[in-house]
Backbone as XML, in Angstrom:
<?xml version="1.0"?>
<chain id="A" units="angstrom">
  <residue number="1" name="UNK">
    <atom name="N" x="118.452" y="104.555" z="108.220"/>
    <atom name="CA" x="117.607" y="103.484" z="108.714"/>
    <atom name="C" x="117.193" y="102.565" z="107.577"/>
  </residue>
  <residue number="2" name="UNK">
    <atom name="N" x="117.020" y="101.084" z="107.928"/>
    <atom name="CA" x="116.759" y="100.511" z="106.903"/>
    <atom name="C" x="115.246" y="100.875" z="106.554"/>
  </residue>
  <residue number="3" name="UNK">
    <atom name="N" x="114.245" y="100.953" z="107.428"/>
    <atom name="CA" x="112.939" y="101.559" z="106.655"/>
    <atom name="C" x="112.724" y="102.172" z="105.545"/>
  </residue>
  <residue number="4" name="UNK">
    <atom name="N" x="113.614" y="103.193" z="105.522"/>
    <atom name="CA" x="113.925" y="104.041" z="104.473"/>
    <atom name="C" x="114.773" y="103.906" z="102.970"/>
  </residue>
  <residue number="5" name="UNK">
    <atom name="N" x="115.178" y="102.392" z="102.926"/>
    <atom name="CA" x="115.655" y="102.036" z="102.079"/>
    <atom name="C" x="115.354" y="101.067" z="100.940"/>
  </residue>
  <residue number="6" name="UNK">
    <atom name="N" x="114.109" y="100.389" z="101.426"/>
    <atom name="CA" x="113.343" y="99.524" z="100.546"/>
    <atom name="C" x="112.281" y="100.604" z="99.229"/>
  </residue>
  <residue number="7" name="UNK">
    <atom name="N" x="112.310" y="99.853" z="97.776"/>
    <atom name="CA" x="111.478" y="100.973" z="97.115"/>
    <atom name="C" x="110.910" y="99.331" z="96.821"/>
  </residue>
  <residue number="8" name="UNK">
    <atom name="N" x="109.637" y="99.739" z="97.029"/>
    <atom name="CA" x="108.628" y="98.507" z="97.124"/>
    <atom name="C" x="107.316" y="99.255" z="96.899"/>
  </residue>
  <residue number="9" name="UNK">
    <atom name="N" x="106.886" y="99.108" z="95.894"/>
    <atom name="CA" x="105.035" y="99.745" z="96.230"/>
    <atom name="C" x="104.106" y="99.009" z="97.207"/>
  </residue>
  <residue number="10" name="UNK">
    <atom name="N" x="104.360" y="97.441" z="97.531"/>
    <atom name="CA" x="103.404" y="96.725" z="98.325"/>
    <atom name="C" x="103.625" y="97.642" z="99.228"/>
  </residue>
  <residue number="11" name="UNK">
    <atom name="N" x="105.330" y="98.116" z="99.654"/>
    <atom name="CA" x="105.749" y="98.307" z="101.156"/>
    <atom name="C" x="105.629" y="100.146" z="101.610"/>
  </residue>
  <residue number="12" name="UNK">
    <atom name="N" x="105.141" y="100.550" z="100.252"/>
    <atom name="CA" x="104.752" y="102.117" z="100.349"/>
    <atom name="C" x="103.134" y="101.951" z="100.611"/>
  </residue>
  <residue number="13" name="UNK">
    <atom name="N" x="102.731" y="100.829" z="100.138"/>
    <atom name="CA" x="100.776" y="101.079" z="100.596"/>
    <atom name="C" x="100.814" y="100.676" z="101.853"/>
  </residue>
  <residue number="14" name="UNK">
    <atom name="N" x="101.822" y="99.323" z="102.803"/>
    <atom name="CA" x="101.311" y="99.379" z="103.627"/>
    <atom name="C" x="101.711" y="100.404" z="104.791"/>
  </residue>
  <residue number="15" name="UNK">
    <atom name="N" x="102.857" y="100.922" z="104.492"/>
    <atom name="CA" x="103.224" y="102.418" z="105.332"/>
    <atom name="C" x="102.231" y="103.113" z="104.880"/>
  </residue>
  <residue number="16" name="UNK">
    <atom name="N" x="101.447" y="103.773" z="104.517"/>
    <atom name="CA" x="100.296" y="104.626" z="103.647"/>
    <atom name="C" x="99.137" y="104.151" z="104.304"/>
  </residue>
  <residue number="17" name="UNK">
    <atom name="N" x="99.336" y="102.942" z="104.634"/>
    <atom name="CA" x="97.681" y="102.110" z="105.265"/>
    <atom name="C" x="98.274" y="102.749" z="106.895"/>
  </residue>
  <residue number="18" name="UNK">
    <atom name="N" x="99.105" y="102.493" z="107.612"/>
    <atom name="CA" x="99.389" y="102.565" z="109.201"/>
    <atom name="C" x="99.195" y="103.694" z="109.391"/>
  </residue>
  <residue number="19" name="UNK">
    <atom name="N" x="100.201" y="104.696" z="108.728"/>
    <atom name="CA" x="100.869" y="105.724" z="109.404"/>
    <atom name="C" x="99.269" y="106.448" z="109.136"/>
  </residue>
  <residue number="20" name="UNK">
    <atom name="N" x="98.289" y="107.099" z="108.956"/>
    <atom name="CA" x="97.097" y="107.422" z="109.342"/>
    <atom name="C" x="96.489" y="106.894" z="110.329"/>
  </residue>
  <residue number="21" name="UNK">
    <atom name="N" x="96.772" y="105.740" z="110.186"/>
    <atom name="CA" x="96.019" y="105.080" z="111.498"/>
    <atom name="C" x="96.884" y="105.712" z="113.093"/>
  </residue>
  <residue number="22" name="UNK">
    <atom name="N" x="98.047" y="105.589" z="112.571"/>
    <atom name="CA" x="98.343" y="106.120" z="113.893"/>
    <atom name="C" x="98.439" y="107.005" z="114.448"/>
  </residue>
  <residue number="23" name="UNK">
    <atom name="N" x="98.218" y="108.589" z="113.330"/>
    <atom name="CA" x="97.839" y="109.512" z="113.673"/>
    <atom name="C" x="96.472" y="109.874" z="113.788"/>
  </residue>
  <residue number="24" name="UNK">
    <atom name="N" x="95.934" y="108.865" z="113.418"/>
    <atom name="CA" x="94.430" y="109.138" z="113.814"/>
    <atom name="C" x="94.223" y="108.870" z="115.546"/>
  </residue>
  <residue number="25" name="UNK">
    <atom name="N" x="94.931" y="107.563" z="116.404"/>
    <atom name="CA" x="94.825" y="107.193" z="117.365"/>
    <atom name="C" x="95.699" y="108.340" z="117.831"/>
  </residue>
  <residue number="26" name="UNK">
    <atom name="N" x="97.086" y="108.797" z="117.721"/>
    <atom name="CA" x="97.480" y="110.042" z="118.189"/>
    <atom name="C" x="96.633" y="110.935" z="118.318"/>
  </residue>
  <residue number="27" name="UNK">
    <atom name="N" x="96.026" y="111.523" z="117.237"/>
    <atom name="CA" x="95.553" y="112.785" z="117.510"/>
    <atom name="C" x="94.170" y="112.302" z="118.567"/>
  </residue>
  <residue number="28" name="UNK">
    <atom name="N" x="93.373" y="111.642" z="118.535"/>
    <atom name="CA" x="92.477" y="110.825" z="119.382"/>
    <atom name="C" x="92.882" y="111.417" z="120.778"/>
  </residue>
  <residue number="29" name="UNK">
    <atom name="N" x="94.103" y="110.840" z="121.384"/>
    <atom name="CA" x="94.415" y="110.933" z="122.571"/>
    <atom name="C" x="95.062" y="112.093" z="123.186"/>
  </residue>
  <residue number="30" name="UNK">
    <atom name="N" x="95.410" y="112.955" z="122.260"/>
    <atom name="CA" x="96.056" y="114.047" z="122.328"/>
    <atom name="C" x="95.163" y="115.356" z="122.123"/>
  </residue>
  <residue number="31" name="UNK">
    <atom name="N" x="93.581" y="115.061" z="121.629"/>
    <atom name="CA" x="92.848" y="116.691" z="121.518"/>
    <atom name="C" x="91.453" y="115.901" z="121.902"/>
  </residue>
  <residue number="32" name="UNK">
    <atom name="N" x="91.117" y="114.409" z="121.944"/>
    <atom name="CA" x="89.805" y="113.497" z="122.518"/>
    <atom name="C" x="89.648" y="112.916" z="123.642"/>
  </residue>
  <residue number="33" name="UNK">
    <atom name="N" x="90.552" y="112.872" z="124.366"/>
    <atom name="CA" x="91.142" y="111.620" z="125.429"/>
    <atom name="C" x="89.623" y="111.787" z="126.173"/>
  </residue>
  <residue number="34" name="UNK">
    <atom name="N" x="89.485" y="112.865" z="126.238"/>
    <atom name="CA" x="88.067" y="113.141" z="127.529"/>
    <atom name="C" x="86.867" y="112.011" z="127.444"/>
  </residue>
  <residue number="35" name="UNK">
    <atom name="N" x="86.665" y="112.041" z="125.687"/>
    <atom name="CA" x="85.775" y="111.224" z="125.511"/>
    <atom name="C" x="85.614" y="109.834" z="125.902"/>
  </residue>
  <residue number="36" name="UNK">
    <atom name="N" x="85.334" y="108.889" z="125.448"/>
    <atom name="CA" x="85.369" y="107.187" z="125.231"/>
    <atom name="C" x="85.622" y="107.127" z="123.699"/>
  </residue>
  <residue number="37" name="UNK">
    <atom name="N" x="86.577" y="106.501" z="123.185"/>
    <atom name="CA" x="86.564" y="106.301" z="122.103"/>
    <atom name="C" x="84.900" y="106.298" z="121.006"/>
  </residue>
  <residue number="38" name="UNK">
    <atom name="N" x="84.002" y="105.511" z="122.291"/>
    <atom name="CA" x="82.846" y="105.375" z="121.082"/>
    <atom name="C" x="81.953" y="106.464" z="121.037"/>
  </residue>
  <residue number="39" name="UNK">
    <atom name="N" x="82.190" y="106.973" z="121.857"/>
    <atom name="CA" x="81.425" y="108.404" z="121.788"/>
    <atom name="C" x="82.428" y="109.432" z="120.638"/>
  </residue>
  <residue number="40" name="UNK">
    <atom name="N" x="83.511" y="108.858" z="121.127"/>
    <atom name="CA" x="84.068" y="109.858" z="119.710"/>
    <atom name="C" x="83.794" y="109.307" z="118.304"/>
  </residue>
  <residue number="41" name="UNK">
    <atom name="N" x="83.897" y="108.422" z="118.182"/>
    <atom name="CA" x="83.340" y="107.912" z="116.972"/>
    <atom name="C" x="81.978" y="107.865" z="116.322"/>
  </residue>
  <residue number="42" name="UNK">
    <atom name="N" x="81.142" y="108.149" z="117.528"/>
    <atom name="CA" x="79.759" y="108.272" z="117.285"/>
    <atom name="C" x="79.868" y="110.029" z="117.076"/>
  </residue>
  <residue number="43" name="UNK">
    <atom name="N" x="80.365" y="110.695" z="117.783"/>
    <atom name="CA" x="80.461" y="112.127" z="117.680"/>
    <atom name="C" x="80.976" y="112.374" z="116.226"/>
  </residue>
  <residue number="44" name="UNK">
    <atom name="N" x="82.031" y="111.974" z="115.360"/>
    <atom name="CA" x="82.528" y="111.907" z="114.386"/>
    <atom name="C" x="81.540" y="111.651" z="112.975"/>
  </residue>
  <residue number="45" name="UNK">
    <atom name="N" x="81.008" y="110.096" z="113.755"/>
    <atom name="CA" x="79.550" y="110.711" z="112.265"/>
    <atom name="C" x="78.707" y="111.575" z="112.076"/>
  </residue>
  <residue number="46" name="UNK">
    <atom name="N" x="78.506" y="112.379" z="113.460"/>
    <atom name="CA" x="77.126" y="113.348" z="113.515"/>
    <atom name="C" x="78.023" y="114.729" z="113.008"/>
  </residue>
  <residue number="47" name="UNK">
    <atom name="N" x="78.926" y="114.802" z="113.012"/>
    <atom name="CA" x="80.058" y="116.044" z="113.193"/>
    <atom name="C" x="81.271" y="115.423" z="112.023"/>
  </residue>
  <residue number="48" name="UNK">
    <atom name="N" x="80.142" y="116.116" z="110.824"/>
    <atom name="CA" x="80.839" y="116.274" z="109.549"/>
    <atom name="C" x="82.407" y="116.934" z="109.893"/>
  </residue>
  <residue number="49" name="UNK">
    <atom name="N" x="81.896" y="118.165" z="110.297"/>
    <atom name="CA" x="83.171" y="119.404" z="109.991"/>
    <atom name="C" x="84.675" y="118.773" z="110.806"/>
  </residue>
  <residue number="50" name="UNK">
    <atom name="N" x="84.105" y="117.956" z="111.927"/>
    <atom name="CA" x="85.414" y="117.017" z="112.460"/>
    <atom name="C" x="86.092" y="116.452" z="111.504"/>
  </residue>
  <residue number="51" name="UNK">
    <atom name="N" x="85.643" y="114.991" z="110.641"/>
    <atom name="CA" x="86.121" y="114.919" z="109.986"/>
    <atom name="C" x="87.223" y="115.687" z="109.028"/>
  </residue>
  <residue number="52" name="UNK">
    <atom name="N" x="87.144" y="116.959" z="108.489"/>
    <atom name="CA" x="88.181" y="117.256" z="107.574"/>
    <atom name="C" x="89.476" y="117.677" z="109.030"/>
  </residue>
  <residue number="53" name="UNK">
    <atom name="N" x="88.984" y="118.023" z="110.426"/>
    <atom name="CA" x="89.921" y="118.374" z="111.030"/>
    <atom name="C" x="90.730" y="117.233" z="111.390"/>
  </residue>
  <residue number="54" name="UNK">
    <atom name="N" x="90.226" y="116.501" z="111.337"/>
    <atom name="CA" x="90.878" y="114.861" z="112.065"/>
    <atom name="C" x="91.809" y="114.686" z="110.408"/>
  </residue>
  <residue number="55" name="UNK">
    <atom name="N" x="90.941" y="114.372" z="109.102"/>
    <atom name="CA" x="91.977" y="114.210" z="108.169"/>
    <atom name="C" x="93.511" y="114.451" z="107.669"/>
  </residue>
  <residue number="56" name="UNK">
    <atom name="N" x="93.103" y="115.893" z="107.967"/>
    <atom name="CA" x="94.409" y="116.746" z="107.685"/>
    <atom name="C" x="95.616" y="116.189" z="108.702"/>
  </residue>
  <residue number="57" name="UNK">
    <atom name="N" x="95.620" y="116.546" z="109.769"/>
    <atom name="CA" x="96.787" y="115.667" z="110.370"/>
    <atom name="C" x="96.830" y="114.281" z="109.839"/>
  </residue>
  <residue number="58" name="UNK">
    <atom name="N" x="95.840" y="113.250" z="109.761"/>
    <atom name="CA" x="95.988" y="111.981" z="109.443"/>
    <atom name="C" x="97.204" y="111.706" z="108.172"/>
  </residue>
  <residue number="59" name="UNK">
    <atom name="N" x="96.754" y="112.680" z="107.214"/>
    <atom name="CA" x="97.422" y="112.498" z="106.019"/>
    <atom name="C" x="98.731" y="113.372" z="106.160"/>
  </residue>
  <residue number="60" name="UNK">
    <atom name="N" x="98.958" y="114.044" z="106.542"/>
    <atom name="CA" x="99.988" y="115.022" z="106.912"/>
    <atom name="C" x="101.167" y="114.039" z="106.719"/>
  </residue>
  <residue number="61" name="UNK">
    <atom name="N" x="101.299" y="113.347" z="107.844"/>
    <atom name="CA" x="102.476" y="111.986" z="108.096"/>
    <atom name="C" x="102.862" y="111.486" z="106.809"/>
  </residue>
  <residue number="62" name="UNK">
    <atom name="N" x="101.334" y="110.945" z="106.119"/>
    <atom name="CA" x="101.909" y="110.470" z="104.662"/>
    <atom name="C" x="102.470" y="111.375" z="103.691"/>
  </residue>
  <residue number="63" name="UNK">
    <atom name="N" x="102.478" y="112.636" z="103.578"/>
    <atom name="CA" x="102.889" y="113.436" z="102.652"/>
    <atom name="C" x="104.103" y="113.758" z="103.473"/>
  </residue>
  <residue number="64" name="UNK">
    <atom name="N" x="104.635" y="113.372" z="104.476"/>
    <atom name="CA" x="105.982" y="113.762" z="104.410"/>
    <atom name="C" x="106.462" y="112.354" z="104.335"/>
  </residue>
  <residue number="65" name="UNK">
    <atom name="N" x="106.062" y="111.702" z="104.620"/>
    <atom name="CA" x="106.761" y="110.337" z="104.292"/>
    <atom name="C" x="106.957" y="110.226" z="102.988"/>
  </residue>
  <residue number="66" name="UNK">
    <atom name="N" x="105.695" y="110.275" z="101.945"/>
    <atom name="CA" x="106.062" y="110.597" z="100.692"/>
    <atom name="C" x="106.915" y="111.365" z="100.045"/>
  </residue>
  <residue number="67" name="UNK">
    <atom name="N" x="107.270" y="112.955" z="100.719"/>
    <atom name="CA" x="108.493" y="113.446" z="100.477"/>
    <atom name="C" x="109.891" y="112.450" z="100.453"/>
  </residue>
  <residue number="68" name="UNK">
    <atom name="N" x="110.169" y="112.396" z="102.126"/>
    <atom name="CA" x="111.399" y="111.605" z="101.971"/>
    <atom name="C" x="111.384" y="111.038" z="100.918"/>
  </residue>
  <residue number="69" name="UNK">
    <atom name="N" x="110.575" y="109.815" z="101.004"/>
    <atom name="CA" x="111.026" y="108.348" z="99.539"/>
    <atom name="C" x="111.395" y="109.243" z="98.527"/>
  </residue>
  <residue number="70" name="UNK">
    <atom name="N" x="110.676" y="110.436" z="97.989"/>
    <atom name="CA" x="110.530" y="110.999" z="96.418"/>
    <atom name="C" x="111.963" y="111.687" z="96.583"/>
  </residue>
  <residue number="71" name="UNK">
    <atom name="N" x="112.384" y="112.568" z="98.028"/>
    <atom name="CA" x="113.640" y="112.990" z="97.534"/>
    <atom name="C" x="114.971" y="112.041" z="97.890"/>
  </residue>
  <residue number="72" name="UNK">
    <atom name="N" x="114.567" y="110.578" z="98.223"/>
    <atom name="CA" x="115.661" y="109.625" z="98.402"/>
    <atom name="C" x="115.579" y="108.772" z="97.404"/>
  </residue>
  <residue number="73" name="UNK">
    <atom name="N" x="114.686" y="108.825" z="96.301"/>
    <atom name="CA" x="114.602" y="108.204" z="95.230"/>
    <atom name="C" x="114.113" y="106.815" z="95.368"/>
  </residue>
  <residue number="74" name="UNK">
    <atom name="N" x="113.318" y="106.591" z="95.920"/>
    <atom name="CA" x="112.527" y="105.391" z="96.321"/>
    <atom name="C" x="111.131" y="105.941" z="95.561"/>
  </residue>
  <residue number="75" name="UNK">
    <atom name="N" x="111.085" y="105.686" z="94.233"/>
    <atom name="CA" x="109.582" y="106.506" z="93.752"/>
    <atom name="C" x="108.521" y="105.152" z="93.821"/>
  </residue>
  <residue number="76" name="UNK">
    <atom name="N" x="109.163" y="103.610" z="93.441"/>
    <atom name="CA" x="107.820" y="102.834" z="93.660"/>
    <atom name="C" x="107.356" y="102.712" z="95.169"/>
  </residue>
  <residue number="77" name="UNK">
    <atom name="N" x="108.077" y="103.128" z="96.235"/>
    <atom name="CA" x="107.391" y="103.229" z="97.749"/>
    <atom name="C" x="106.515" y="104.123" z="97.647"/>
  </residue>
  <residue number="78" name="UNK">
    <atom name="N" x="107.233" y="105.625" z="97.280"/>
    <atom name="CA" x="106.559" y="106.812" z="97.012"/>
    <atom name="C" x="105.044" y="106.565" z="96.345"/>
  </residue>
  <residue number="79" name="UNK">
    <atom name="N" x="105.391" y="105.956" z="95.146"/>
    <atom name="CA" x="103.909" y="105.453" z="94.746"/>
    <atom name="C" x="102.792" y="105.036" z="95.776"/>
  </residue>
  <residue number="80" name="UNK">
    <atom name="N" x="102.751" y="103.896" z="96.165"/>
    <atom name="CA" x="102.235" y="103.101" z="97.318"/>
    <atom name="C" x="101.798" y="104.248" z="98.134"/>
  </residue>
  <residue number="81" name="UNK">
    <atom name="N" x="102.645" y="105.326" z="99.072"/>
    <atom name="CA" x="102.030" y="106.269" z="99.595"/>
    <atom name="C" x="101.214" y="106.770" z="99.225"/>
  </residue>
  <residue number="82" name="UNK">
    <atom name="N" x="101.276" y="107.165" z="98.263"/>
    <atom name="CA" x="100.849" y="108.124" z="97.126"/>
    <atom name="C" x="98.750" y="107.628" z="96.836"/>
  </residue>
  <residue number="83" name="UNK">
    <atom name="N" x="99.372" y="106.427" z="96.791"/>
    <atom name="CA" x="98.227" y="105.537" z="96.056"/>
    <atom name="C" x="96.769" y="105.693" z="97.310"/>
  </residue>
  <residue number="84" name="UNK">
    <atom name="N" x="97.372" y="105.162" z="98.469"/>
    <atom name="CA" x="96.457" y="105.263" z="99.639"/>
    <atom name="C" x="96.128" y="106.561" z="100.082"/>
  </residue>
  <residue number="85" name="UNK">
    <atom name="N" x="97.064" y="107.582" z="100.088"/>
    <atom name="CA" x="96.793" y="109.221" z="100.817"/>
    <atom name="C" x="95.920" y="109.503" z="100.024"/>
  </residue>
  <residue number="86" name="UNK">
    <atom name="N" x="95.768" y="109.001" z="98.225"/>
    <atom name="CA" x="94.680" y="109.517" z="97.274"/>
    <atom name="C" x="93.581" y="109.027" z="98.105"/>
  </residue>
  <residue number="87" name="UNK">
    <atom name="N" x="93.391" y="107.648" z="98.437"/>
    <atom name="CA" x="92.226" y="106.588" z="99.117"/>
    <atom name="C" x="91.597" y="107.004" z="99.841"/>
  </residue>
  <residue number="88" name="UNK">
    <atom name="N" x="92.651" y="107.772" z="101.033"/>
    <atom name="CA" x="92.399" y="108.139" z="101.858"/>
    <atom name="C" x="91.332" y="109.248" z="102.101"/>
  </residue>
  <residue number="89" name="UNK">
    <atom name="N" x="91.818" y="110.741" z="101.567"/>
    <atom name="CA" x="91.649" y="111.385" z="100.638"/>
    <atom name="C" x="89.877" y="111.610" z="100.242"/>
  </residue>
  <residue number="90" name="UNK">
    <atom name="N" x="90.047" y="110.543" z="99.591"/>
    <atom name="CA" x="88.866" y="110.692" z="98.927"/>
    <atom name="C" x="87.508" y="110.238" z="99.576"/>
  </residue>
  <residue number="91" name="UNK">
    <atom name="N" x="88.049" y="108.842" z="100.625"/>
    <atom name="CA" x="87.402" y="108.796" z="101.373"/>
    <atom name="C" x="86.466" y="109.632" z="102.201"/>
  </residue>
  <residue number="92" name="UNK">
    <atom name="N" x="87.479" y="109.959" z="102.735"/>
    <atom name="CA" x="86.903" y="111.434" z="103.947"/>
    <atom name="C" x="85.882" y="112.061" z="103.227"/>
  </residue>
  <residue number="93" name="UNK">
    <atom name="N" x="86.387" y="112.255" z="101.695"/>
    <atom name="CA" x="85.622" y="113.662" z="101.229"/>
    <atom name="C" x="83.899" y="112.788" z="100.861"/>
  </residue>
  <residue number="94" name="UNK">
    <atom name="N" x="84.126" y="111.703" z="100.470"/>
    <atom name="CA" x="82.775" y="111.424" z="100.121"/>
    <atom name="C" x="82.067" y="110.784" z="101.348"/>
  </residue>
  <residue number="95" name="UNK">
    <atom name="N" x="82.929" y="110.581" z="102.723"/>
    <atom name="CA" x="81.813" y="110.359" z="103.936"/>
    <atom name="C" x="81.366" y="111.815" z="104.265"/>
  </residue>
  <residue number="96" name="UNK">
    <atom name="N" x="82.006" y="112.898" z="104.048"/>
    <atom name="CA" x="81.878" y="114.470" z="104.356"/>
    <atom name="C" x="80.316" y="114.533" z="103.888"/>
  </residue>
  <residue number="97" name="UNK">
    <atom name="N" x="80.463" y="114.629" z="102.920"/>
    <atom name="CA" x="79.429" y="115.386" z="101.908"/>
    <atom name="C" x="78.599" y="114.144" z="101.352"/>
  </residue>
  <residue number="98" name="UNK">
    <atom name="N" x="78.403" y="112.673" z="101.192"/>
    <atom name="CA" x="77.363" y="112.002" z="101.300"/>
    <atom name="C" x="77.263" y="110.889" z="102.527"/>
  </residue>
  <residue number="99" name="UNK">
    <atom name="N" x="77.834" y="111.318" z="103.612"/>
    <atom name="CA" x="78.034" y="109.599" z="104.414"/>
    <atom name="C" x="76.704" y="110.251" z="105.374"/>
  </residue>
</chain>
């Protein structure tokens, strides 16, 4: 596929920016659907321990995406992944424990 063939860091952050997002809306509809979105989101700030469960899949996607590029030799995409899953990452952990 051509997706898989560009080594671009712009084009590894913005795969790195989506592909969470869309497993965030996946997993949403697939273990939340019951809710309303804003109740889940409101449920999500009161309910620390969600958070790391929602993360882990989120980032999941990017670390295999990051595989591929790294073992197809696309390392400045790889980067770009790399760069945001850290973002990501770190995010979570400091809404966890101070948000």
């Amino acid at each position: 596929m051509v997706i898989f063939k560009k080594d671009n860091f712009a084009y590894g952050i913005i795969i790195g920016l989506i592909m969470p997002m869309i497993s965030f809306f996946g997993y949403y509809y697939w273990k939340f659907s019951f809710f309303g979105f804003a109740d889940f989101i409101s449920t999500l700030r009161t309910n620390k321990q969600l958070v790391t469960a929602i993360t882990i899949p989120c980032l999941l996607l990017n670390i295999v995406l990051f595989t591929v590029f790294i073992n197809g030799e696309r390392d400045k995409t790889a980067k770009g992944i790399f760069t945001v899953t850290l973002i990501y990452a770190s995010s979570a952990l400091i809404f966890k424990f101070f948000g």
